[in-house]
C-alpha positions, 0 to 999 in steps of 0.5 A: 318694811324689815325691821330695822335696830340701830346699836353704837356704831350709828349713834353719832351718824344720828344724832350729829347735824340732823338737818338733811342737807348737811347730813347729805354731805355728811354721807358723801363725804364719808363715802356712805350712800344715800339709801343708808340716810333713807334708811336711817329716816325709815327706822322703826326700832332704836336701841341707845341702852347705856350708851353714856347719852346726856343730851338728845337732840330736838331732831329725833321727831324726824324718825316717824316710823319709829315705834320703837325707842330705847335710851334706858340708862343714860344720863338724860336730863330732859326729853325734847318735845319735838318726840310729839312728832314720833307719832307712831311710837308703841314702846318708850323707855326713859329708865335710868336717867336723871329725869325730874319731869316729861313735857306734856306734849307727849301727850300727843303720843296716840298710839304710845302702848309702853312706857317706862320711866322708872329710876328717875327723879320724877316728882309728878305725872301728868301725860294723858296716854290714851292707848297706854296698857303698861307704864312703870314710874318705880323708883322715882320720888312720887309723894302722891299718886297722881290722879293722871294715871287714873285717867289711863283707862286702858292702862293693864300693868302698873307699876308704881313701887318704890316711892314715898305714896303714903295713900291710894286716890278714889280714883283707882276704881276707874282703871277697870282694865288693869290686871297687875298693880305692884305699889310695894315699898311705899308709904301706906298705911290702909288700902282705899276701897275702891281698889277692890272695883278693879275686877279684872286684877290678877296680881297684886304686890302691896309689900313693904308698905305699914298696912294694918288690915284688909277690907272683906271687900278684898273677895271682890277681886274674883280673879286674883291670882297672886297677892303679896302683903308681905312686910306689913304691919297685918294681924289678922286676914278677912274671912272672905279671903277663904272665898277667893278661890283664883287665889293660889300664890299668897306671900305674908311673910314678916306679919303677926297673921293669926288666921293665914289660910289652911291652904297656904300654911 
C-alpha cells in the first residue's frame, strides 16, 4: 500500500464524529466519496506537528495501519488509551505537549520502535516497550531515573538529558545494546560503575552535570567514539583513557584537567 501522509486540511475530517456511520454521512453530505473514509482508515502516516491540538479523541485506535504519528508540539494534556489498538504503530512523537503521565496501556504497543516524549512535564515512566530502540524523555522533570528504562533491552538511543536525575541506577548494566546515551544537563555527581558494561557505546554526553571523576573502568568502553564531560567539576582524567583507542572526539571544556591527552590537546 502507497504511503499515505495526512496535513491540516484533513485534520477535522479526522478527528470530528469518528464513528463510521455518522462519518458516512458526514462524507456524503460534503460530497466526498467513500474510498477517501477507506483511505482515511488505511492511513499509515499522520502528521499533526503544531496544529494547536489540545484533546485527541478516543477514536484514533481505529487507524490500525497506522505506523506513523506525529502530534509533537500541541497542547495535549492526556494520550487516550484506546492508542493500545495502533498496534502497528513503529514511530511516536508526543514532545512538546503538556504531558505529566502515559497510560500503561501503551505498553501494548509490541512493535513501538520510536518514541519521543520530551519537553514534557513527565515525572516518571513506566512502559514496557519490548522493541523499543530509541526513546527521548530530555526536558522533562525526572528526579530519578526509572528503573523501567532499564528494562528496555533493545533500547540503542537514549536520550534522558535536561532533567533533575541526581544519580545513575545499577540497573544500567542491563542495556547492552545501547550505543548513544546523552544524560547531560542533570544533577550527577560520580558515574555508577556498571555504566562502563555498556560495551557497545559510541557516544556519550555527560555534560553539565557536577561530576568530579572517572572510574579507570572508563577503557572499558572499547568502541567509544565521542565523550563530552564538558562542564563538570573533573580535575583529573584516568590513565586508561590513553588506551581508548576508538575515542576521537573528547570535549572537557570548563574543567580543571590536568593530564587531558596529547592527542586532544
Amino acid at each position: 500500500m502507497k504511503k499515505m501522509t495526512i496535513h491540516s486540511r484533513y485534520i477535522n475530517i479526522i478527528l470530528i464524529l469518528m464513528d463510521r456511520p455518522v462519518i458516512v454521512k458526514f462524507l456524503k453530505d460534503n460530497g466526498l466519496n467513500i474510498s477517501f473514509w477507506n483511505q482515511i482508515c488505511n492511513l499509515e502516516s499522520i502528521d499533526l506537528n503544531s496544529k494547536h491540538i489540545d484533546d485527541i479523541p478516543d477514536e484514533i485506535g481505529i487507524l490500525t495501519n497506522l505506523f506513523n504519528l506525529n502530534l509533537s508540539y500541541n497542547q495535549i494534556c492526556k494520550i487516550p488509551k484506546s492508542l493500545k489498538s495502533n498496534l502497528n504503530l513503529k514511530s511516536l512523537n508526543i514532545c512538546g505537549n503538556y504531558l505529566t503521565d502515559l497510560p500503561k496501556e501503551l505498553s501494548s504497543l509490541n512493535c513501538l520502535k520510536e518514541l519521543n516524549v520530551s519537553n514534557n512535564f513527565l515525572s516518571s515512566f513506566s512502559l514496557e516497550l519490548k522493541s523499543l530502540k530509541s526513546l527521548i524523555i530530555s526536558k522533562n522533570n525526572l528526579c530519578i531515573f526509572p528503573r523501567e528504562i532499564c528494562k528496555l533491552k533493545r533500547l540503542e538511543y537514549l536520550d534522558i538529558s535536561k532533567n533533575k536525575i541526581t544519580n545513575i541506577p545499577t540497573e544500567i548494566g542491563n542495556l547492552k545494546n545501547l550505543k548513544e546515551f546523552d544524560i547531560s544537563s542533570n544533577s550527577l555527581t560520580y558515574i555508577n560503575l556498571h555504566l562502563y558494561r555498556l560495551i557497545q557505546l559510541t557516544f556519550l554526553n555527560i555534560s553539565n552535570n557536577a561530576v568530579k571523576s572517572l572510574s579507570e573502568d572508563l577503557s572499558k568502553l572499547v568502541n567509544l567514539k565521542e565523550l563530552d564531560v564538558s562542564f563538570n567539576g573533573l580535575y583529573i582524567f584516568p590513565y586508561s583513557i590513553n588506551e581508548m583507542t576508538s575515542l576521537h572526539t573528547l570535549s572537557y571544556e570548563y574543567n580543571t584537567i590536568i593530564n587531558v591527552p596529547s592527542k586532544f590537546i
